[in-house]
N, CA, C and O atoms as a Tinker XYZ file with bonds, in Angstrom:
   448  protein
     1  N     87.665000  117.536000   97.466000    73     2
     2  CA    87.012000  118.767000   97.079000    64     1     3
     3  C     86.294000  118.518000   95.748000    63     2     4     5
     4  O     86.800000  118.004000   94.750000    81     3
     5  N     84.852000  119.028000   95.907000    73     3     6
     6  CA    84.400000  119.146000   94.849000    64     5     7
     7  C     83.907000  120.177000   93.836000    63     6     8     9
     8  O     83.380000  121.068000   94.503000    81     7
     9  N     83.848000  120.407000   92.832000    73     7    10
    10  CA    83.726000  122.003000   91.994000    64     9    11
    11  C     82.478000  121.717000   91.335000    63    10    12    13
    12  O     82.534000  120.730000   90.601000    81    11
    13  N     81.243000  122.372000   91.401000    73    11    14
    14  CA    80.158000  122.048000   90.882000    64    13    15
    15  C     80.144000  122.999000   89.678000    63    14    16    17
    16  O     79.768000  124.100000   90.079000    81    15
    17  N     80.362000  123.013000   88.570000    73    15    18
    18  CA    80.581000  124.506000   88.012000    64    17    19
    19  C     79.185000  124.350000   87.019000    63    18    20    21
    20  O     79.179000  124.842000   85.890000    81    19
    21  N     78.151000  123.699000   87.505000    73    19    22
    22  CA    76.922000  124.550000   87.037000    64    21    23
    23  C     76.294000  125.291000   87.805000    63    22    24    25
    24  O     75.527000  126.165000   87.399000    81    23
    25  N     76.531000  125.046000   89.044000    73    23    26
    26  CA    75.651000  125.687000   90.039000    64    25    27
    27  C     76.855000  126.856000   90.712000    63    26    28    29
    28  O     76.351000  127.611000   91.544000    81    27
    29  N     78.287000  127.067000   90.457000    73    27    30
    30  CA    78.736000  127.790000   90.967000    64    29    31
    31  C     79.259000  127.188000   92.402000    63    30    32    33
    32  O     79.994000  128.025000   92.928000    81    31
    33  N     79.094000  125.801000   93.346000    73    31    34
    34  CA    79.654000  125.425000   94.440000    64    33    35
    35  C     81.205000  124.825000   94.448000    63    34    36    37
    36  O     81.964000  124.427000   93.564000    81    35
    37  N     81.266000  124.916000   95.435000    73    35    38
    38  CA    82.836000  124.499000   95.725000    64    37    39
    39  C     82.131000  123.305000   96.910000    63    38    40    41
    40  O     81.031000  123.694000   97.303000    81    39
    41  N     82.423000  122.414000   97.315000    73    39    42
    42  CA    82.096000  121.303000   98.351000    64    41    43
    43  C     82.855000  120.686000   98.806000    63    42    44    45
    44  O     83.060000  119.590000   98.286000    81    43
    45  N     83.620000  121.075000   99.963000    73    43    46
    46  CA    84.213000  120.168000  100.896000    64    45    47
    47  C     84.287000  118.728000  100.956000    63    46    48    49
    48  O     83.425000  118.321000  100.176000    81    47
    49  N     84.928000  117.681000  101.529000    73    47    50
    50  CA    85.011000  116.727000  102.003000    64    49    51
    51  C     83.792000  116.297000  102.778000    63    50    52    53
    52  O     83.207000  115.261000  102.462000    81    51
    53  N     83.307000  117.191000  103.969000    73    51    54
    54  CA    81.731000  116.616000  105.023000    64    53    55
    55  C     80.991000  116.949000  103.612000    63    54    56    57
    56  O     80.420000  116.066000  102.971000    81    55
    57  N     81.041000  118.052000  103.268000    73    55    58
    58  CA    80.011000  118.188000  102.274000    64    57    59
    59  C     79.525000  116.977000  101.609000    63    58    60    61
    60  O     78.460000  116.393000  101.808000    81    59
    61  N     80.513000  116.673000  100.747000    73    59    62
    62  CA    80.241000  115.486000   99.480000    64    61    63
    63  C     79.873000  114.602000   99.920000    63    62    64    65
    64  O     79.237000  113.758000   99.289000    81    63
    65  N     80.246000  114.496000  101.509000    73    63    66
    66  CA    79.882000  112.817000  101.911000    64    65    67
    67  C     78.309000  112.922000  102.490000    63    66    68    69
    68  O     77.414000  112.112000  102.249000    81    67
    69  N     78.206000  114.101000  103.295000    73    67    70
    70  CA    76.684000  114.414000  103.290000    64    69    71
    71  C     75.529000  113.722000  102.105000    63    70    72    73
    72  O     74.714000  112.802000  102.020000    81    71
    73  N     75.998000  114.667000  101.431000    73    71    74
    74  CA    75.536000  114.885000  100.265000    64    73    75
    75  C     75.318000  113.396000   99.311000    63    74    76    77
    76  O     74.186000  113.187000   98.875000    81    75
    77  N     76.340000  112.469000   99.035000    73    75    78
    78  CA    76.120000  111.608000   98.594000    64    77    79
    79  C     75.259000  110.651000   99.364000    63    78    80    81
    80  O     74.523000  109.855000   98.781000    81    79
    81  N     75.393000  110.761000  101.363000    73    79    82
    82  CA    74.276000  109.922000  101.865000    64    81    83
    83  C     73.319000  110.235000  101.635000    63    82    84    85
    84  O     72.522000  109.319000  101.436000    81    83
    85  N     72.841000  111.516000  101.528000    73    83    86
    86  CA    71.107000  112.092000  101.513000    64    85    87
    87  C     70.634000  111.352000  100.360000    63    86    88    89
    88  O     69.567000  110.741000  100.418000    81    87
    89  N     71.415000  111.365000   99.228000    73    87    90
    90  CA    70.946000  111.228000   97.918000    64    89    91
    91  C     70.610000  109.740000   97.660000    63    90    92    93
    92  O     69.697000  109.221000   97.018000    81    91
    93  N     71.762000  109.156000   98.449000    73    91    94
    94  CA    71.621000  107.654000   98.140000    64    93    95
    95  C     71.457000  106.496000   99.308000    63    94    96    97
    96  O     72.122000  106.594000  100.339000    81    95
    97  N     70.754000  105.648000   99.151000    73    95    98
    98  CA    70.366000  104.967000  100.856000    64    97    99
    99  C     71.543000  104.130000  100.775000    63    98   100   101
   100  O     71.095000  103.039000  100.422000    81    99
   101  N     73.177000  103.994000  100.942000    73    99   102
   102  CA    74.044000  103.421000  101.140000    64   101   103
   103  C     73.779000  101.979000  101.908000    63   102   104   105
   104  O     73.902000  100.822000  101.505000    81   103
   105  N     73.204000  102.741000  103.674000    73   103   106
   106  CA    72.746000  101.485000  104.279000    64   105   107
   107  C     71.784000  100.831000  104.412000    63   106   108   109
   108  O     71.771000   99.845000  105.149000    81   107
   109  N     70.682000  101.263000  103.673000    73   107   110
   110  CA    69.651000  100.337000  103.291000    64   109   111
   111  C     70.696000   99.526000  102.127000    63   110   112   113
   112  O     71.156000   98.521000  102.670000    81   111
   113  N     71.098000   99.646000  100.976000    73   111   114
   114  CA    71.595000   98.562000   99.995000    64   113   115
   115  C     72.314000   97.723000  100.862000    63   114   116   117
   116  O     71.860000   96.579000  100.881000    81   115
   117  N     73.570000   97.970000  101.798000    73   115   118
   118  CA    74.339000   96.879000  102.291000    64   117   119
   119  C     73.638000   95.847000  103.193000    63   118   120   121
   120  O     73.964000   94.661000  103.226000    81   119
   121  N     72.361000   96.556000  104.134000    73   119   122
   122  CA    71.795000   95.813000  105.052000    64   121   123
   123  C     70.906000   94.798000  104.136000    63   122   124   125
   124  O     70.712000   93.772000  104.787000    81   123
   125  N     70.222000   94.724000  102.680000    73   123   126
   126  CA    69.679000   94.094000  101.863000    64   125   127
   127  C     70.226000   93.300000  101.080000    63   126   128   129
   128  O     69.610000   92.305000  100.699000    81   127
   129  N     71.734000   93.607000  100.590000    73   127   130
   130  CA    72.666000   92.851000   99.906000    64   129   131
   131  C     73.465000   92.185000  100.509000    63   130   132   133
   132  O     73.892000   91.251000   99.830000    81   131
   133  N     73.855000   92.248000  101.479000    73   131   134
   134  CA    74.919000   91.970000  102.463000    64   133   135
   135  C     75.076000   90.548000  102.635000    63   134   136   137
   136  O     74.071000   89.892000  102.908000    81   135
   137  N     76.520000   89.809000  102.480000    73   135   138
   138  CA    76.358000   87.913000  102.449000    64   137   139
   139  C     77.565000   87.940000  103.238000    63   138   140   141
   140  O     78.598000   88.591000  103.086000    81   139
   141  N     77.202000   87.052000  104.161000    73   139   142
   142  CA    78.169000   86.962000  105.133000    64   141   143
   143  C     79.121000   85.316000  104.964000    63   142   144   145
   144  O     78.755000   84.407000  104.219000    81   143
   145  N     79.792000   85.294000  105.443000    73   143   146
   146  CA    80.872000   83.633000  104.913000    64   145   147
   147  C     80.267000   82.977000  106.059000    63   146   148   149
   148  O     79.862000   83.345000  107.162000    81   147
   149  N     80.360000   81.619000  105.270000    73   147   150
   150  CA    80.149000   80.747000  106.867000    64   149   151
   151  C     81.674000   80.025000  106.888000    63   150   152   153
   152  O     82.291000   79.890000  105.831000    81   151
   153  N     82.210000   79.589000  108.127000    73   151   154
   154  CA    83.228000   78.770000  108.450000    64   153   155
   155  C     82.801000   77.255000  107.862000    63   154   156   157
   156  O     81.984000   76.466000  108.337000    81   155
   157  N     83.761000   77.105000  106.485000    73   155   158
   158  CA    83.756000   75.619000  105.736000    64   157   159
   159  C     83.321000   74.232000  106.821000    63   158   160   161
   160  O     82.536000   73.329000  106.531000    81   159
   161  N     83.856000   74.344000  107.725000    73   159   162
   162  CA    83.578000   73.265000  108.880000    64   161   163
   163  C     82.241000   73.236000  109.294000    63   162   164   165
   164  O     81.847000   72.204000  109.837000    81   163
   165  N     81.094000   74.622000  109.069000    73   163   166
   166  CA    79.945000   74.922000  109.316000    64   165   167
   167  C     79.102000   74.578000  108.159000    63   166   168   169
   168  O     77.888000   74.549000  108.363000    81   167
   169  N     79.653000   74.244000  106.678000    73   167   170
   170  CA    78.441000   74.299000  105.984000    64   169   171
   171  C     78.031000   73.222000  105.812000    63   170   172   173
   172  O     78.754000   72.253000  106.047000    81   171
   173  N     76.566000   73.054000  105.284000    73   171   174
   174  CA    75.942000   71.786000  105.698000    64   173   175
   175  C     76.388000   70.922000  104.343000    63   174   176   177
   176  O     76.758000   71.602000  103.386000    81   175
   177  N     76.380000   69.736000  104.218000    73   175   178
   178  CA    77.040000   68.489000  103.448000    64   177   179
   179  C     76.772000   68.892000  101.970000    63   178   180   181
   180  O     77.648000   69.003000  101.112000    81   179
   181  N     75.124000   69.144000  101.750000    73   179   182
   182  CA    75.083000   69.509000  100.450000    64   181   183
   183  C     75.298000   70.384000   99.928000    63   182   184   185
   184  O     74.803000   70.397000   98.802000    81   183
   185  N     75.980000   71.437000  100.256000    73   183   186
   186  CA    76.729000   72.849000   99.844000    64   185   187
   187  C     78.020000   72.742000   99.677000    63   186   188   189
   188  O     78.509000   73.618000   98.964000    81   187
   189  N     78.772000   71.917000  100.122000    73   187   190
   190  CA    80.030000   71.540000  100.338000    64   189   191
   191  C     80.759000   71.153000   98.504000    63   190   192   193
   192  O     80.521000   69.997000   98.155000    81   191
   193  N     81.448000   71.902000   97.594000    73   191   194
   194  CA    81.587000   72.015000   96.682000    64   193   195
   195  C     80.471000   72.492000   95.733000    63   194   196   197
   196  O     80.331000   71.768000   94.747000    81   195
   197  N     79.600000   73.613000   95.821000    73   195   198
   198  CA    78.629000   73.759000   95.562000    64   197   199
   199  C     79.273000   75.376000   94.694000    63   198   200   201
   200  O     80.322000   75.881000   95.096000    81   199
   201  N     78.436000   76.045000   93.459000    73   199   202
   202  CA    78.917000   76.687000   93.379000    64   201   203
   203  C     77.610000   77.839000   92.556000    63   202   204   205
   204  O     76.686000   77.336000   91.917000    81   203
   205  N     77.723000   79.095000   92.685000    73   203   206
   206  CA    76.706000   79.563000   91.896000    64   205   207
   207  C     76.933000   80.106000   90.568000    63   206   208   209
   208  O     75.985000   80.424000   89.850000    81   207
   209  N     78.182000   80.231000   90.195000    73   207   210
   210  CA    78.222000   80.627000   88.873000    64   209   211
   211  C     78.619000   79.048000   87.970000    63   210   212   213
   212  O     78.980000   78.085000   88.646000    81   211
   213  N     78.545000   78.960000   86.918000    73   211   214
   214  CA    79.010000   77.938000   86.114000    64   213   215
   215  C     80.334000   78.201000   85.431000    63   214   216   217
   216  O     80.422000   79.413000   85.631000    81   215
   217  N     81.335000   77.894000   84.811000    73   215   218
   218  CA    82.518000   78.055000   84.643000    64   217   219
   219  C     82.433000   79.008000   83.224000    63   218   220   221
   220  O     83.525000   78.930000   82.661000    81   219
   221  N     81.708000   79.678000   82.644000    73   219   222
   222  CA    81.729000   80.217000   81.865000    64   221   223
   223  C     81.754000   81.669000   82.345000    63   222   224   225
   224  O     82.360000   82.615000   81.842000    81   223
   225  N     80.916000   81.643000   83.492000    73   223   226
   226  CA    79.958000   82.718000   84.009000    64   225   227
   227  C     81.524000   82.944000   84.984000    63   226   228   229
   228  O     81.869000   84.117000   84.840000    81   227
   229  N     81.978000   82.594000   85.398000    73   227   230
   230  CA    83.170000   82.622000   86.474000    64   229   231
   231  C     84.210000   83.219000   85.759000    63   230   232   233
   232  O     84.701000   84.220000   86.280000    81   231
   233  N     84.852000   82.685000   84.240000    73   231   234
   234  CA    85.812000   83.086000   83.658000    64   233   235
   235  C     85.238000   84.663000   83.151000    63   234   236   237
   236  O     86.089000   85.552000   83.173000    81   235
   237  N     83.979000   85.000000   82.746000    73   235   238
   238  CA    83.491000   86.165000   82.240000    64   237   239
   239  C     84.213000   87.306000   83.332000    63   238   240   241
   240  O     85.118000   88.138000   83.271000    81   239
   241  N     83.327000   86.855000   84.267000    73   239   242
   242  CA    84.275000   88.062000   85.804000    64   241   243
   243  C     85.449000   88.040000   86.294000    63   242   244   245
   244  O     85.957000   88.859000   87.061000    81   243
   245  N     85.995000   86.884000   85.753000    73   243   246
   246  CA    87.744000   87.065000   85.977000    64   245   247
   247  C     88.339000   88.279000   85.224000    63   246   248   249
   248  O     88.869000   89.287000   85.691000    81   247
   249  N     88.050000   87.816000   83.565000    73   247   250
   250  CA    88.457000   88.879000   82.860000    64   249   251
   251  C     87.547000   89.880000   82.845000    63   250   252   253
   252  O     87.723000   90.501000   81.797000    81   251
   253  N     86.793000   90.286000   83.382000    73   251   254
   254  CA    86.081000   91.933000   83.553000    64   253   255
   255  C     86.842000   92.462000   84.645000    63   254   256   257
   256  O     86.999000   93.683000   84.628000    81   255
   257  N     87.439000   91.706000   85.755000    73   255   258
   258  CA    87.687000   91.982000   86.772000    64   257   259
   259  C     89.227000   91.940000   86.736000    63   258   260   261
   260  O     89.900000   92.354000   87.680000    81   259
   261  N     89.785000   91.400000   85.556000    73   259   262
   262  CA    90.861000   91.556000   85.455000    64   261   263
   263  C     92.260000   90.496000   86.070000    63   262   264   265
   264  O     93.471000   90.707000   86.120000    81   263
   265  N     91.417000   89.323000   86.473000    73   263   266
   266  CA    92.321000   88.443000   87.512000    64   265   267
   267  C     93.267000   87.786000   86.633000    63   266   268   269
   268  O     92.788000   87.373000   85.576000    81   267
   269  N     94.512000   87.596000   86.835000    73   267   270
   270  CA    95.144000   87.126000   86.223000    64   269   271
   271  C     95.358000   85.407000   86.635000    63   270   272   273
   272  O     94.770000   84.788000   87.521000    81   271
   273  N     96.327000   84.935000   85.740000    73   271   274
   274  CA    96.541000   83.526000   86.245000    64   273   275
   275  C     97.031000   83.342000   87.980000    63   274   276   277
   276  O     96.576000   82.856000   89.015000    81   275
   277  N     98.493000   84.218000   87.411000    73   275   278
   278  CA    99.094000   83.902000   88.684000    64   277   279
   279  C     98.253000   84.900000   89.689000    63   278   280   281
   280  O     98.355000   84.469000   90.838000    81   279
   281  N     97.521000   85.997000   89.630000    73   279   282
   282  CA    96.746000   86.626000   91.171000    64   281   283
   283  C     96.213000   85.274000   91.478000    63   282   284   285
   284  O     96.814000   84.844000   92.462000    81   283
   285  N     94.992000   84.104000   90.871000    73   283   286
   286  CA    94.576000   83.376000   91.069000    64   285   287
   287  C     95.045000   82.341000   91.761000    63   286   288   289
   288  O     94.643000   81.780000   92.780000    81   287
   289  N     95.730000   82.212000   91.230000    73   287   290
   290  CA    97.055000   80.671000   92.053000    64   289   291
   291  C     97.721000   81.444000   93.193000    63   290   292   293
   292  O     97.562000   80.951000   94.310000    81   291
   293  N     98.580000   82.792000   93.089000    73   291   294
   294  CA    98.941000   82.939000   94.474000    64   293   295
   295  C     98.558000   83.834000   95.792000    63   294   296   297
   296  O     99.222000   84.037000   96.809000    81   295
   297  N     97.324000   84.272000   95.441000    73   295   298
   298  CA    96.454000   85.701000   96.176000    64   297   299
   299  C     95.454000   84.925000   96.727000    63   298   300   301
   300  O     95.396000   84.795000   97.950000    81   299
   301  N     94.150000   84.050000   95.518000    73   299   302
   302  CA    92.990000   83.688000   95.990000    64   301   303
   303  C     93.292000   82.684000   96.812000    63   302   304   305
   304  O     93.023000   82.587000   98.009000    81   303
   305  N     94.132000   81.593000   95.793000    73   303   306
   306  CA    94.101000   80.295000   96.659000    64   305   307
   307  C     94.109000   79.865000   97.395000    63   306   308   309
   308  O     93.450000   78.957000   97.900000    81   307
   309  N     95.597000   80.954000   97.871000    73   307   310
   310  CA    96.442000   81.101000   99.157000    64   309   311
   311  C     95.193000   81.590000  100.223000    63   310   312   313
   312  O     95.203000   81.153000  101.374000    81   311
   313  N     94.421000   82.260000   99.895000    73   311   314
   314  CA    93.560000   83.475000  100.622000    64   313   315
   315  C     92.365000   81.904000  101.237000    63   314   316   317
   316  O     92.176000   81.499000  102.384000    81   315
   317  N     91.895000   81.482000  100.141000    73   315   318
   318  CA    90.987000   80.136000  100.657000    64   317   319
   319  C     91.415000   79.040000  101.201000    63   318   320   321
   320  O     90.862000   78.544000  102.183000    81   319
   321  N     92.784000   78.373000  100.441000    73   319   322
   322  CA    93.141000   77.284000  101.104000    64   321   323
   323  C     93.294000   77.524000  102.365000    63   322   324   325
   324  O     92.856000   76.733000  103.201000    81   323
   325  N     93.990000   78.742000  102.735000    73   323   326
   326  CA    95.146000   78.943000  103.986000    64   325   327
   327  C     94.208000   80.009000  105.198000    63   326   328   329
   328  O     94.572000   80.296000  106.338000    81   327
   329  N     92.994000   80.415000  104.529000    73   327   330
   330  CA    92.828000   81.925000  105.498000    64   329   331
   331  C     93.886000   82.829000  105.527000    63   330   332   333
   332  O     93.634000   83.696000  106.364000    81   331
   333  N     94.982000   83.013000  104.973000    73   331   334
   334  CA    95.681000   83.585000  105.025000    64   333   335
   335  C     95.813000   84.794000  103.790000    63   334   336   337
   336  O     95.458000   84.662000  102.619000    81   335
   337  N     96.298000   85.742000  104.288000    73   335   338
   338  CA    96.345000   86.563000  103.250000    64   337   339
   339  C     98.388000   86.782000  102.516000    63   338   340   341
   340  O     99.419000   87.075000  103.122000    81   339
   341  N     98.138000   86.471000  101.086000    73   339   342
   342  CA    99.693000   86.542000  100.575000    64   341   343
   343  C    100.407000   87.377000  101.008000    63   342   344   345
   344  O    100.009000   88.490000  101.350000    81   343
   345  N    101.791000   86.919000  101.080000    73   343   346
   346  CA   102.466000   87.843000  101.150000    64   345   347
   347  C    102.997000   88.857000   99.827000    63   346   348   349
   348  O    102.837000   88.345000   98.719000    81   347
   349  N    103.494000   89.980000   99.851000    73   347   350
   350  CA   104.293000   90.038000   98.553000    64   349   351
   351  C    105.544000   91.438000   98.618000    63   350   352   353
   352  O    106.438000   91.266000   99.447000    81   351
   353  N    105.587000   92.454000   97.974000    73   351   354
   354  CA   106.906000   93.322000   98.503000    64   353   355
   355  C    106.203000   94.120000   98.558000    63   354   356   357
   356  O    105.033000   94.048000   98.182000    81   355
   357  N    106.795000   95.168000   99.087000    73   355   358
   358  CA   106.339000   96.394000   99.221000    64   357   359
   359  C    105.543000   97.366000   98.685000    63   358   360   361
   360  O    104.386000   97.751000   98.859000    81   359
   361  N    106.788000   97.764000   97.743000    73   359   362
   362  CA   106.943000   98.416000   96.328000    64   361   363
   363  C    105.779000   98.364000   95.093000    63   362   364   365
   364  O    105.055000   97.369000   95.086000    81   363
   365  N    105.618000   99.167000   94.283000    73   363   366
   366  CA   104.453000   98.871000   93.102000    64   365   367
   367  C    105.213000   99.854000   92.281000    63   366   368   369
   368  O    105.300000  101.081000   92.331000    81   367
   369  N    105.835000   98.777000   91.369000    73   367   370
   370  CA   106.350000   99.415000   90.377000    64   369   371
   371  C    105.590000   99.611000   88.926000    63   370   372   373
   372  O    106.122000   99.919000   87.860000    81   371
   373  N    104.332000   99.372000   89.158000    73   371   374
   374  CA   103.336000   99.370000   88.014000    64   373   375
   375  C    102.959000  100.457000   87.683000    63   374   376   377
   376  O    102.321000  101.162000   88.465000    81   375
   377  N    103.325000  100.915000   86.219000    73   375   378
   378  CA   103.330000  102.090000   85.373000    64   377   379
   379  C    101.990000  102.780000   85.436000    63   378   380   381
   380  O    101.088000  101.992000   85.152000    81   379
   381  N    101.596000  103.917000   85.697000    73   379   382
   382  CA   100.339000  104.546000   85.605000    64   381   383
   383  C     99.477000  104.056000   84.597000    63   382   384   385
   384  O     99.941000  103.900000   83.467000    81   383
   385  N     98.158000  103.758000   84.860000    73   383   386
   386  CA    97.404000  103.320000   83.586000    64   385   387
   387  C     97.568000  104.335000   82.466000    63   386   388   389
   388  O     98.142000  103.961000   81.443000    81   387
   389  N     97.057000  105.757000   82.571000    73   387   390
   390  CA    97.296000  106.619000   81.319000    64   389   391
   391  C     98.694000  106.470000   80.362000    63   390   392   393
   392  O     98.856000  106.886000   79.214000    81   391
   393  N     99.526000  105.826000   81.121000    73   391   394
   394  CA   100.592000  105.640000   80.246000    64   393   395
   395  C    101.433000  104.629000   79.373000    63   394   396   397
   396  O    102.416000  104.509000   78.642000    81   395
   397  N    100.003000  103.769000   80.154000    73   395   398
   398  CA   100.781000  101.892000   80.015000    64   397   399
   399  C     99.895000  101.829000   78.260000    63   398   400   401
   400  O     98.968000  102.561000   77.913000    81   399
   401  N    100.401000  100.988000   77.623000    73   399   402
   402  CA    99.603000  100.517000   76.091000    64   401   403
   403  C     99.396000   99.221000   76.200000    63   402   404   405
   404  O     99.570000   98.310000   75.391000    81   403
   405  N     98.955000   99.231000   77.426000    73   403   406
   406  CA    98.262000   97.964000   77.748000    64   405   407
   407  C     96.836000   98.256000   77.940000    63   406   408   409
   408  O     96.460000   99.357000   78.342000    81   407
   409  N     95.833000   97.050000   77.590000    73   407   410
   410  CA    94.783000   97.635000   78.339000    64   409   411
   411  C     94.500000   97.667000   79.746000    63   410   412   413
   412  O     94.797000   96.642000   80.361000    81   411
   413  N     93.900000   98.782000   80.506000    73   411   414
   414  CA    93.537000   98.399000   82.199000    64   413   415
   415  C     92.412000   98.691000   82.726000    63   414   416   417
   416  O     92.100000   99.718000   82.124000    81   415
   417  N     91.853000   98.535000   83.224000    73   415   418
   418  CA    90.663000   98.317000   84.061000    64   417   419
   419  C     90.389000   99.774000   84.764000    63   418   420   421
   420  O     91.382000  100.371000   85.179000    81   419
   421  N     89.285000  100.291000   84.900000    73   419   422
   422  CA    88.903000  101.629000   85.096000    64   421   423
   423  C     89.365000  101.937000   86.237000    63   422   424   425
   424  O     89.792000  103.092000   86.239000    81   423
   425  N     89.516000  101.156000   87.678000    73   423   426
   426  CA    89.904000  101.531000   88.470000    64   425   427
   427  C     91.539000  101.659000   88.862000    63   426   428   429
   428  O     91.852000  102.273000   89.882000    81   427
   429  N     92.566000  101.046000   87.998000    73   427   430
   430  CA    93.578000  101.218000   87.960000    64   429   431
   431  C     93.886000  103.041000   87.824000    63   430   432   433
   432  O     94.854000  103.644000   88.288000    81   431
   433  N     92.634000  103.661000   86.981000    73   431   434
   434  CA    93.093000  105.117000   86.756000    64   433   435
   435  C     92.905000  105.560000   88.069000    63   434   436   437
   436  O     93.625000  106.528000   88.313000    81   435
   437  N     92.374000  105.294000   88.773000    73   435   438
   438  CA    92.262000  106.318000   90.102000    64   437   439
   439  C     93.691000  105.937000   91.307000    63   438   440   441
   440  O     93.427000  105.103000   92.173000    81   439
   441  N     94.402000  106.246000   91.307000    73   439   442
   442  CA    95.871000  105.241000   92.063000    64   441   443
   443  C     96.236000  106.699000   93.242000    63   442   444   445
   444  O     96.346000  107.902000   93.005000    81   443
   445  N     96.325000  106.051000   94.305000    73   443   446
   446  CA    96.854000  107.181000   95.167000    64   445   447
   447  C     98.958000  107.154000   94.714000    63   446   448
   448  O     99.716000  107.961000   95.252000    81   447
């Protein structure tokens, strides 16, 4: 639900989503941006350890993005070496961002 309180609306769920497609071409950006993986066994020889960021440029978006050591070693790696996706528990015992005095990453505030 949304509360527009300059204009006086209240907006539903279809509403907002309407509303945000009209406004914004969603699937024009994905059909223009869109990069698909190739299967490692498929790529051609000179791509094969090939990379587009440089290691400066790589560590910058780790920490914007927040990756830690160990997500890296046991989430990605696992995720590339193996195709597989980690395992881990259930549970998320991780303290609400508004309350942690840590710093966190903007999307940590939105948590179902």
């Amino acid at each position: 639900m949304v509360i527009d309180t300059r204009c006086g609306h209240i907006l539903h769920s279809a509403e907002t989503y309407d509303d945000l497609k009209n406004h914004h071409p969603y699937k024009a950006w994905m059909e223009k941006n869109i990069r698909h993986l190739m299967p490692f066994e498929n790529l051609p020889d000179d791509q094969i350890s090939s990379c587009e960021l440089d290691d400066v440029q790589l560590e910058a978006y780790q920490k914007q993005f927040d990756y830690s050591r160990e997500e890296l070693d046991q989430v990605i790696h696992v995720l590339g070496e193996n195709g597989q996706e980690a395992t881990g528990s259930i549970g998320d015992d991780t303290p609400f961002a508004v309350l942690s005095s840590r710093p966190r990453i903007i999307y940590d505030y939105s948590r179902q």
